[in-house]
C-alpha positions as CSV (number, residue, x, y, z in Angstrom):
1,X,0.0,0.0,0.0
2,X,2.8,2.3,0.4
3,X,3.8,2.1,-3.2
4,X,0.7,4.0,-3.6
5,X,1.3,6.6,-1.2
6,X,2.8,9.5,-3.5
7,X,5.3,12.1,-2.1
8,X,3.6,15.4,-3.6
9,X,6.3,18.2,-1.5
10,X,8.7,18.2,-4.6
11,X,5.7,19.2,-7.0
12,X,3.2,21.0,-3.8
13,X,6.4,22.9,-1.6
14,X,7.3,25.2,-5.1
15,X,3.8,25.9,-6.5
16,X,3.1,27.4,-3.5
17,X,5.9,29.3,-3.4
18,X,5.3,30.6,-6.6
19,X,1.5,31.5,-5.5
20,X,2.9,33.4,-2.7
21,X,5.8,35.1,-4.7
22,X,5.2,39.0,-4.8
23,X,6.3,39.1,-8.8
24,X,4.0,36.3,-9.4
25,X,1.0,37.7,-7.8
26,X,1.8,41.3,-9.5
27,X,1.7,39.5,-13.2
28,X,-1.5,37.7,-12.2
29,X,-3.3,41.3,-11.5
30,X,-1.8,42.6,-14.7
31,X,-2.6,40.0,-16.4
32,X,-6.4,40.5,-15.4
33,X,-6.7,44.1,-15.5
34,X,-5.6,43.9,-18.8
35,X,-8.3,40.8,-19.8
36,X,-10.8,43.0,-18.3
37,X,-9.7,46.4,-20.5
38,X,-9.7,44.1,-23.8
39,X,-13.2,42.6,-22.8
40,X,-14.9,45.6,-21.6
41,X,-16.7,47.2,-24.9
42,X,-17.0,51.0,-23.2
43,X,-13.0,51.1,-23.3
44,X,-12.8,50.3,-27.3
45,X,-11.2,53.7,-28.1
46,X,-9.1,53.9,-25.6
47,X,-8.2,50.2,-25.2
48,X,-4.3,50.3,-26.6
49,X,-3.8,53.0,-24.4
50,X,-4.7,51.3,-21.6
51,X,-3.5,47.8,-22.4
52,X,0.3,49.3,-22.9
53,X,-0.2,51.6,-19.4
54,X,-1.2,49.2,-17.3
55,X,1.3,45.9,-18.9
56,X,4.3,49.0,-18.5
57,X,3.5,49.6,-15.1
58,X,2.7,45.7,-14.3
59,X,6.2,45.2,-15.6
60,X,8.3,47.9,-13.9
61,X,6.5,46.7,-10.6
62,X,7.9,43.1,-11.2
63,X,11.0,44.4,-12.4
64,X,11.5,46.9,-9.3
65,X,10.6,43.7,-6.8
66,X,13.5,41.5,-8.8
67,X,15.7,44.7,-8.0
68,X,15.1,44.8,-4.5
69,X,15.6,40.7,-4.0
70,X,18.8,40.9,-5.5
71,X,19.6,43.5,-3.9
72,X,18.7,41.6,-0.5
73,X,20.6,38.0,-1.9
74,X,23.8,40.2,-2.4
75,X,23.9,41.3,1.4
C-alpha cells in the first residue's frame, strides 16, 4: 500500500511558493486588469492606451521587486 502513497512536496512545496511570490501575484493582476480592458466594450477607443499603461507599469512593478531581491541575496 505504500507504493501508492505519492510524495507530492517536490511538485506542492514550489507551487506554493510561486502563488505566494510577490512578482508572481503582480503578473496575475496585470494580467487580469488587462483581460478586463480588452473585454470591456465601453473602453474600445481607448483600449491600446490602456492595455500598454497598465502591462508597463505591471512590468516595472515586477522588475522593481526582482531589484530589491537581488539587492537583498547580495547582502
Amino acid at each position: 500500500m505504500s507504493d501508492n502513497n505519492f510524495n507530492l512536496t517536490p511538485f506542492i512545496g514550489p507551487l506554493l511558493a510561486l502563488l505566494r511570490s510577490r512578482k508572481f501575484m503582480a503578473a496575475l493582476m496585470t494580467l487580469v486588469i488587462d483581460a478586463i480592458i480588452a473585454y470591456v466594450p465601453a473602453l474600445k477607443p481607448v483600449r491600446a492606451e490602456l492595455l500598454a499603461v497598465f502591462t508597463l507599469v505591471g512590468s516595472v512593478l515586477i522588475g522593481a521587486i526582482a531589484y530589491e531581491d537581488g539587492q537583498k541575496a547580495g547582502q
